[in-house]
N, C-alpha and C positions, 0 to 999 in steps of 0.2 A: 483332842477328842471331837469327834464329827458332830455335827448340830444333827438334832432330835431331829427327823421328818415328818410331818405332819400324815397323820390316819386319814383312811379313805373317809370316814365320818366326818373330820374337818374339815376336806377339802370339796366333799361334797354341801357342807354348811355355806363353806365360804360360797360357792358357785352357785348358792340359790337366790339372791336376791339378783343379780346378773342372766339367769337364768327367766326367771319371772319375767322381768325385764322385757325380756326377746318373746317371751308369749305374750305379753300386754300389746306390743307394737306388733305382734301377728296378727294378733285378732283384729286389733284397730286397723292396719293396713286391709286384712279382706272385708272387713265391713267398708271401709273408705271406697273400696274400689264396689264394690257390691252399690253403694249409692251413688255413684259417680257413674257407672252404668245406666244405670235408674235413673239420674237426669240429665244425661245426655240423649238417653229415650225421651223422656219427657220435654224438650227443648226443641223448636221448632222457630220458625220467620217470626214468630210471634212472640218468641222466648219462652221461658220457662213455665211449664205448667202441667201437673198434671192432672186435671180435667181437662184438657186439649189430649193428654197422652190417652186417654182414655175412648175420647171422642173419638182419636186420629185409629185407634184398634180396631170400635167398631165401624170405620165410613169403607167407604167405598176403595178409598186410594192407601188403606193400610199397606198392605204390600211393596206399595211404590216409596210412601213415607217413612216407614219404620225400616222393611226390608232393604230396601236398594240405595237410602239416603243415612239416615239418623243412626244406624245399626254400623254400617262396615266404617262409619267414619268415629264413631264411638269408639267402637272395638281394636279402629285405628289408634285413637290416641294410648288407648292402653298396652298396645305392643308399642308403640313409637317410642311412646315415656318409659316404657320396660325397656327396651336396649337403648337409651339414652342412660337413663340411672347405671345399668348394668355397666355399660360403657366408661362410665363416670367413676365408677370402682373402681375397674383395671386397672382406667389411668392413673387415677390416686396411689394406687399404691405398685403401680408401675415404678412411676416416678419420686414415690415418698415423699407426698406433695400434695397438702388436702387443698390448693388453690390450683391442680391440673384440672383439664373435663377434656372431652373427647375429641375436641378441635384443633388440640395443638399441634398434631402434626400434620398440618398443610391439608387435613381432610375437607375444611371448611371452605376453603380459597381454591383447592382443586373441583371439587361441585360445581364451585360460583362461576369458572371459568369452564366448565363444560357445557352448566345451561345457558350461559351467554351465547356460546360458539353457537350454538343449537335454533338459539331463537336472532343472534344474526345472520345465520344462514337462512334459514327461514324468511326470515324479513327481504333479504337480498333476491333470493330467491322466488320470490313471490309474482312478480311481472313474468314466469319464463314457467311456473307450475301451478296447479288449479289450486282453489282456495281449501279442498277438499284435504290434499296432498299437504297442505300447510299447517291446516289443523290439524291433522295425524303426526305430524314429526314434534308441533307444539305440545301433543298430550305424551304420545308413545316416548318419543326422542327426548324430554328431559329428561322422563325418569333414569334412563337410560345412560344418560350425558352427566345426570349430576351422580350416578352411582361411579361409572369408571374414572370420572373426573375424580373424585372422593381416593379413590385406590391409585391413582396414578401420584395426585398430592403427597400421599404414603408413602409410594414408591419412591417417587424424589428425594422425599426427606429421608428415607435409607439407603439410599445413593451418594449423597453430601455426609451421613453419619457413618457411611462404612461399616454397616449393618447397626445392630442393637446391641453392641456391649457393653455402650459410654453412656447413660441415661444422658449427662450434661450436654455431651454432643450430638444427641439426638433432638435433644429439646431444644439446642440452636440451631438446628440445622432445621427442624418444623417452624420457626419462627421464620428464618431468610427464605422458605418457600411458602408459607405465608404470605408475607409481604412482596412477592416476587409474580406469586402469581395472581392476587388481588390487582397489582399492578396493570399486568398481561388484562385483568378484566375490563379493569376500566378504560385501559388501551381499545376494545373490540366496543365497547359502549361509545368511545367519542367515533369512532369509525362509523358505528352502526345504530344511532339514537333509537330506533324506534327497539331495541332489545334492553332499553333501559328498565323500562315498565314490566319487563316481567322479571330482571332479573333483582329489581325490587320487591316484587311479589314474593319471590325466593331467599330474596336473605331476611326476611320480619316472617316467616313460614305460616304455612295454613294444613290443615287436617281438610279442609272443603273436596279435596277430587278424589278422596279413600273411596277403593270399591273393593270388593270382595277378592279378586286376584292379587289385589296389594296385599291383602290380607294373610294370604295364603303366603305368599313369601315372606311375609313381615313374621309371622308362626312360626315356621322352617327354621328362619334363621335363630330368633330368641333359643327357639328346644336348641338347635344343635351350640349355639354360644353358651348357654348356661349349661350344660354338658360336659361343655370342653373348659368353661371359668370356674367350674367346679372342681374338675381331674387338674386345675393349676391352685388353686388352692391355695396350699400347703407352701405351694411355693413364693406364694404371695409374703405368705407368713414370715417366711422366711428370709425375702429379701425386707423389710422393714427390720431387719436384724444388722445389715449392713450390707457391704459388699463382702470382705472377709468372710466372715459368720456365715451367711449362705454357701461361699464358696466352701469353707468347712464344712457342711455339712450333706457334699457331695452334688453341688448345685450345678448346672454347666449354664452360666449365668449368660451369654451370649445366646445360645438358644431357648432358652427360658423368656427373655426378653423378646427375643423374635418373635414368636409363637404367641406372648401378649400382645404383641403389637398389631400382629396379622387379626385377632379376635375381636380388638380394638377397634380397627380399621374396616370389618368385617358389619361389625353392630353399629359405627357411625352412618358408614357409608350408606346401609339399607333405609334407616330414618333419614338420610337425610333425603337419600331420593325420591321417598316418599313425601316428605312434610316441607321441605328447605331448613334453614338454618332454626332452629326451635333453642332460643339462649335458654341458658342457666340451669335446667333441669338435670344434665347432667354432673353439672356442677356441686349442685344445691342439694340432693337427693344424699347421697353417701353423706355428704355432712349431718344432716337431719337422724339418720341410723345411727351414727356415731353420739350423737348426744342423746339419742332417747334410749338405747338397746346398743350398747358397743358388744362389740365382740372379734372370733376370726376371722379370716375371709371367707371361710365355708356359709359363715349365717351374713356376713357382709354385703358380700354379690348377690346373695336372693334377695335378701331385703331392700337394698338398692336398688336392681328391679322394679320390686312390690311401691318402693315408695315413688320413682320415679313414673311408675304409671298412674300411680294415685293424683300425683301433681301437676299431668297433663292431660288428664281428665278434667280435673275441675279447671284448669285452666280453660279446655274447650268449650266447658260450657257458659264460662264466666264472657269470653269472646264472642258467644253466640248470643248472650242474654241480655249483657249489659248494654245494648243499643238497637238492640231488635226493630226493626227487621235489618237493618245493616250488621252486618260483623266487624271485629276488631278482630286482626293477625293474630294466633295465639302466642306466635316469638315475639311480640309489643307485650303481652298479657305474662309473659314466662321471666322475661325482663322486669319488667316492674315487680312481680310479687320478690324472683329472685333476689335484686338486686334493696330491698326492703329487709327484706330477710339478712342479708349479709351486712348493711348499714346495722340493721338491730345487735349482729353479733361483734360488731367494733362495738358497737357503744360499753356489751357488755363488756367485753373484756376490757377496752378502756376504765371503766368503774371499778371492776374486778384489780 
């Protein structure tokens, strides 16, 4: 005799304290970002403050302060944290793996080895081209250097995995170009000392050179990733069912996989070229969703997003404030709360 199946009444009951859930942590995420906005406006050489934001509206240099400085590096940190979180998703549940984040496959060590090349050429260079010439490849040419680097790291690691069918062999295969081309880095650094200092700069990351054209591609890319991590979805869904199960259910798991990877590789690359290496947010972000508001990945990857840009927000402004007028890296500042954050959740589960 088949077991009774629960009424749409029931099932609608069941799904409301879950439901709630996911609006309590909407709300709370656009109010977070809503003041996280607000004092990143408010935060200046002098730290936090807003009768300074006030002052700095009505004087003379609003424009230059708010608009061209305090504004596209705010508004940076909240796309930057939005496809780092977003990022942070995929991979999790790429890999069926809430300890992946968006670095593993060689994205992180392909960057570090782009804007190295970049700034020891530059450096090398420098006796034989004007100082003018040199600044330009140092602002233009990172971003530039750590984006293809970023894509190329990728590509190598799907070169050694033989595309994306094998999760296991992909995730070893982004580890040996990892450490392969970290290598290669440090290689160009003893060659090239004076490209040490920036490529330093670049791995503890900074939101400080955000302007308005970064902006604009940092935009582009989130709309068209959450777009395309949205129409994969289901498939997400799907693969934490297994590999079998999915393939049961009409999956073509090799390209499925591809197509995350490329989305993945797509949303790291942009933050990183923008910001440098910014730890743990992508990491940490999906985790936090998951305990406050779980759900599919349909409401997963937004909110992941949403929280990831909440929490490089207030990291930037915590970097800006907490030593004023000096700054602290917000990858030092994303590290520490991160890495605080994940001690607390061994402890729990140790007790537990």
């Amino acid at each position: 005799m088949a077991a009774p199946q629960p009424s749409a009444t029931q099932s609608a009951a069941a799904a409301g304290p879950d439901l709630r859930r996911r609006r309590r942590l909407a709300i709370g995420l656009l109010a977070a970002l809503v003041l996280g906005v607000a004092a990143g406006l408010a935060t200046g050489s002098g730290g936090f403050s807003l009768r300074g934001l006030w002052a700095d509206l009505h004087g003379p240099d609003a424009a230059l302060l708010i608009g061209h400085i305090r504004a596209p590096r705010t508004l940076g940190a909240l796309l930057i944290g939005a496809l780092l979180g977003l990022a942070g998703a995929i991979s999790q549940g790429l890999f069926r793996n809430p300890l992946a984040d968006p670095y593993l496959l060689g994205c992180a060590a392909g960057a570090g080895l782009g804007v190295v090349l970049v700034l020891a050429a530059a450096a090398l260079g420098g006796a034989a081209i004007s100082l003018a010439t040199v600044a330009w490849i140092e602002r233009t040419g990172l971003v530039a250097a750590a984006f293809i680097g970023a894509l190329a790291g990728v590509s190598l690691t799907l070169m050694l995995a033989h595309g994306a069918a094998h999760t296991l062999r992909l995730l070893l295969a982004g580890v040996v170009v990892g450490v392969m081309l970290g290598a290669m880095s440090d290689l160009v650094t003893v060659a090239s000392p004076d490209a040490l200092r920036g490529k330093q700069a670049f791995m503890l990351g900074s939101t400080s050179f955000l302007g308005w054209p970064a902006l604009a591609w940092l935009a582009a890319g989130l709309v068209l990733l959450m777009a395309l991590a949205r129409r994969y979805a289901r498939a997400l869904d799907a693969l934490t069912l297994g590999d079998d199960s999915a393939a049961s259910l009409g999956l073509d798991l090799a390209r499925v996989r591809l197509a995350l990877v490329l989305m993945l590789s797509l949303g790291t690359g942009l933050a990183v070229a923008q910001a440098g290496l910014v730890a743990f947010v992508g990491l940490v972000a999906p985790h936090l969703v998951r305990r406050a508001a779980p759900g599919a990945h349909g409401w997963l990857l937004v909110a992941s997003a949403g929280m990831g840009a909440a929490l490089l927000l207030g990291a930037d402004v915590i970097s800006r404030a907490l030593i004023a007028p000096e700054e602290l890296p917000v990858g030092v500042v994303t590290a520490v709360l991160g890495g605080m954050y994940l001690v607390w959740l061994l402890k729990q589960r140790t007790v537990s």
